[in-house]
GUDRENTI-950325 format. One line per 4 residues: number of its first residue (from 1); their letters; for each residue x, y, z of N, C-alpha, C. Coordinates in steps of 0.05 Angstrom, whole numbers. Example, Ala and Ser with C-alpha at 12.3 -4.5 7.8 and 13.67 -1.06 7.14 Angstrom:
2
1 = as = 264/-114/156/246/-90/156/264/-66/156 ~ 257/-45/142/273/-21/143/258/1/157
# end
This chain:
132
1 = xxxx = -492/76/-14/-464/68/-12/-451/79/13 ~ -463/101/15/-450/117/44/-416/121/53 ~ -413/143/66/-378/159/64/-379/179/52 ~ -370/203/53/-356/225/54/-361/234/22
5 = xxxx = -368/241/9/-363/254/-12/-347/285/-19 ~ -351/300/-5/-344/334/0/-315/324/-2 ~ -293/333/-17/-269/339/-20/-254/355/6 ~ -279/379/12/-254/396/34/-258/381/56
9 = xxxx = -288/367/63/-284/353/88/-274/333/91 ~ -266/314/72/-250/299/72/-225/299/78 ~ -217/327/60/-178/324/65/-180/338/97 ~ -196/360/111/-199/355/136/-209/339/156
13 = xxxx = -214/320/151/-217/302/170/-211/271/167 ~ -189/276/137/-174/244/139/-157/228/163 ~ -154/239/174/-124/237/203/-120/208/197 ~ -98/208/185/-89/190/175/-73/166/201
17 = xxxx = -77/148/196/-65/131/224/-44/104/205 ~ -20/114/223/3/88/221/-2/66/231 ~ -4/55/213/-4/23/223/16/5/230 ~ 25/-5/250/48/-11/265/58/-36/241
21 = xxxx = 88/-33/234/100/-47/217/110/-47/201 ~ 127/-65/191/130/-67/154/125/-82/136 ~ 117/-70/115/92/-90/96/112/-89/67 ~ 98/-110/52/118/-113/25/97/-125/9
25 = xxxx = 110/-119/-18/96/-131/-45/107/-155/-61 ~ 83/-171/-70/96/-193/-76/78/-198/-92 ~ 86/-214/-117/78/-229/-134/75/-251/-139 ~ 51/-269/-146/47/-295/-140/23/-309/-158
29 = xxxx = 28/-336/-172/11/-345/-187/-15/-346/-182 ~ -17/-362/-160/-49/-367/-147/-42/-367/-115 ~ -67/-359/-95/-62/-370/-76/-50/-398/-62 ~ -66/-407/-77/-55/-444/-74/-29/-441/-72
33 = xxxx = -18/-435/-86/16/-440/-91/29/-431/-69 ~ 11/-414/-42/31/-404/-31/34/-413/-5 ~ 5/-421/-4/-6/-433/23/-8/-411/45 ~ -12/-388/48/-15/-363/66/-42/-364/77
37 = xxxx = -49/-372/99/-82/-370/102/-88/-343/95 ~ -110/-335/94/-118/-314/81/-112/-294/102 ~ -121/-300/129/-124/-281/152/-91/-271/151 ~ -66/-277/143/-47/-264/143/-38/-255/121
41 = xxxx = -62/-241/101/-53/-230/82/-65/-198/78 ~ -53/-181/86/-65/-162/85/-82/-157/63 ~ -71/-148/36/-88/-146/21/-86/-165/-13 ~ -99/-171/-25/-92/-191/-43/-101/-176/-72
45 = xxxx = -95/-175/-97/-113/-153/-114/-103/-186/-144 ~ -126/-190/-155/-122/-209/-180/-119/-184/-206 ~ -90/-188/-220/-84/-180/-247/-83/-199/-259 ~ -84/-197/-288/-85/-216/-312/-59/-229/-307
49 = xxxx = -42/-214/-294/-8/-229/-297/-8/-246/-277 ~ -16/-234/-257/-19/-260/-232/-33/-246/-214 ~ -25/-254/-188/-39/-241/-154/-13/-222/-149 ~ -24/-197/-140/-7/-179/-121/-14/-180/-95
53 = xxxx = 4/-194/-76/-9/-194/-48/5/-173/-37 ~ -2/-164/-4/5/-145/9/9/-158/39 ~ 34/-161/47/43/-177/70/57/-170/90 ~ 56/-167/116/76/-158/134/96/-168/137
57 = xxxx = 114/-159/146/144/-165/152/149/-203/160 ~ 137/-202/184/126/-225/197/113/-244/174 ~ 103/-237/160/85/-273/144/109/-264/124 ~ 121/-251/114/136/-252/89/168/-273/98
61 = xxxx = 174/-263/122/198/-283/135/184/-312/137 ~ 155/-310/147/151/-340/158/143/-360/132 ~ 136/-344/111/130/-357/94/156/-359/62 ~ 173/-343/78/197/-351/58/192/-332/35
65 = xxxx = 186/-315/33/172/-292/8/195/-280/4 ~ 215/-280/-15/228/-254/-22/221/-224/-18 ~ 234/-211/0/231/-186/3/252/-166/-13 ~ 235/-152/-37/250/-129/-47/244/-104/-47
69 = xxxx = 225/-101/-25/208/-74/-19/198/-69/8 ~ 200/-47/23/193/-48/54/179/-17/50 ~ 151/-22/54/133/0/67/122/-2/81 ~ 107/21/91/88/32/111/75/38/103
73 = xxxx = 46/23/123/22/33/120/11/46/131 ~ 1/65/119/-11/91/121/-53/85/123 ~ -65/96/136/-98/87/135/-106/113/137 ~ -126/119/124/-139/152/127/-162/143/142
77 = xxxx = -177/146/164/-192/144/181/-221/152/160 ~ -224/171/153/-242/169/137/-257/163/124 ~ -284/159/129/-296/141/109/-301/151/90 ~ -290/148/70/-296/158/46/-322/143/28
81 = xxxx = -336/159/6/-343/141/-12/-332/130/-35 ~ -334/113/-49/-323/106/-66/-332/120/-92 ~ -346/142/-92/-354/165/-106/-343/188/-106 ~ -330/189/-82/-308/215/-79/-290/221/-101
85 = xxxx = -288/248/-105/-272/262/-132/-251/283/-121 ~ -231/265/-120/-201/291/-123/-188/279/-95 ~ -203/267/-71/-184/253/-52/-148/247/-61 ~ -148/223/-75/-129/209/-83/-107/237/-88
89 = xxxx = -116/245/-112/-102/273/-126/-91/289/-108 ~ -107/305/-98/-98/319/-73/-70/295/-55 ~ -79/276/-49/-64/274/-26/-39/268/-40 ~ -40/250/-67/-21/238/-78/5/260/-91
93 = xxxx = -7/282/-94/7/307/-103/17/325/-82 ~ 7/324/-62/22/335/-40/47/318/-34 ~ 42/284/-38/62/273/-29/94/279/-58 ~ 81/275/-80/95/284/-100/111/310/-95
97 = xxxx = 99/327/-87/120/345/-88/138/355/-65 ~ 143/330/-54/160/327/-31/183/298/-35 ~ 172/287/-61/186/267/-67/181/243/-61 ~ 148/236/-58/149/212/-49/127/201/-52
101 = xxxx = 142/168/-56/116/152/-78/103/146/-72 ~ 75/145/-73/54/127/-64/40/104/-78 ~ 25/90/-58/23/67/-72/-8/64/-62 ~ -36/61/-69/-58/73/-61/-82/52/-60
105 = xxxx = -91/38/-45/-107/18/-46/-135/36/-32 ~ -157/28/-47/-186/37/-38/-200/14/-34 ~ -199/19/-1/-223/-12/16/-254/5/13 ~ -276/-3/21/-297/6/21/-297/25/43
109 = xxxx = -293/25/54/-293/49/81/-263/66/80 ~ -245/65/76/-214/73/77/-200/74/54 ~ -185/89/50/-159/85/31/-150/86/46 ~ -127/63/37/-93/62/42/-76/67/31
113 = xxxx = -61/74/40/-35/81/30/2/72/27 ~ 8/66/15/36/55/15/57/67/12 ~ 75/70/30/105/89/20/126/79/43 ~ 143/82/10/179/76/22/175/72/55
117 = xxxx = 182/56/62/195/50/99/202/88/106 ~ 230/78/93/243/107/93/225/136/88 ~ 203/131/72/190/158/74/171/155/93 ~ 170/149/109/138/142/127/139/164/150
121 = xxxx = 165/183/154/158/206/170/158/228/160 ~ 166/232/134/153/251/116/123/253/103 ~ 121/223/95/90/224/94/70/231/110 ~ 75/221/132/52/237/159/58/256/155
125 = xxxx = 83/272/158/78/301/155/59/315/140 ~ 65/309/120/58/319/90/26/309/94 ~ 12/283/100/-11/277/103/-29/299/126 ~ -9/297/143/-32/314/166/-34/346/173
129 = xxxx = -20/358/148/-14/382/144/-46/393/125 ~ -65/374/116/-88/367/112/-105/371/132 ~ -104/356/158/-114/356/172/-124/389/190 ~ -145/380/212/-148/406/227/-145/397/253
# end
């Protein structure tokens, strides 16, 4: 499967990288219905209730998407495995006790991360205070 398993080397050498923008959440029946080519959808996740997609600022205006949420994305450089134990925890509780929410997607090579617009310069803080 390959990535990172070790906990301490991980939270030292996540360096987390901002990804230029603002991204939003949205809810949606099927793709069909929305007509978004795929390539402008950041991330897409199927629940029993419907699709949660993940969209930047830019396709959410062009495609007419109600916006009731504006975050930043956050990327941990890291390759993690998808076997890794306590990543998430660690980071998600550091952000907790500074007040701030996260929202946590795991790609095969990366977690991401989601938080408030507004918290996105506290989060780096708080993220790279991890770092070495």
């Amino acid at each position: 499967m390959g990535g990172e398993t070790d906990l301490s080397i991980l939270l030292k050498t996540m360096k987390p990288i901002l990804n230029d923008g603002i991204y939003s959440f949205h809810c949606v029946e099927s793709l069909n219905s929305i007509k978004i080519p795929l390539g402008e959808i950041v991330m897409f996740f199927g629940e029993r209730e419907a699709i949660t997609l993940i969209v930047s600022e830019q396709t959410a205006n062009k495609y007419n998407l109600s916006r009731e949420n504006s975050f930043s994305w956050i990327t941990l450089s890291v390759h993690s495995s998808l076997e890794a134990v306590g990543l998430t925890a660690a980071f998600s509780t550091a952000l907790a006790k500074v007040n701030i929410s996260c929202n946590v997607v795991s790609g095969y090579y990366h977690d991401h991360i989601f938080v408030a617009y507004s918290d996105t310069e506290g989060a780096m803080s708080e993220l790279n205070r991890f770092t070495v």
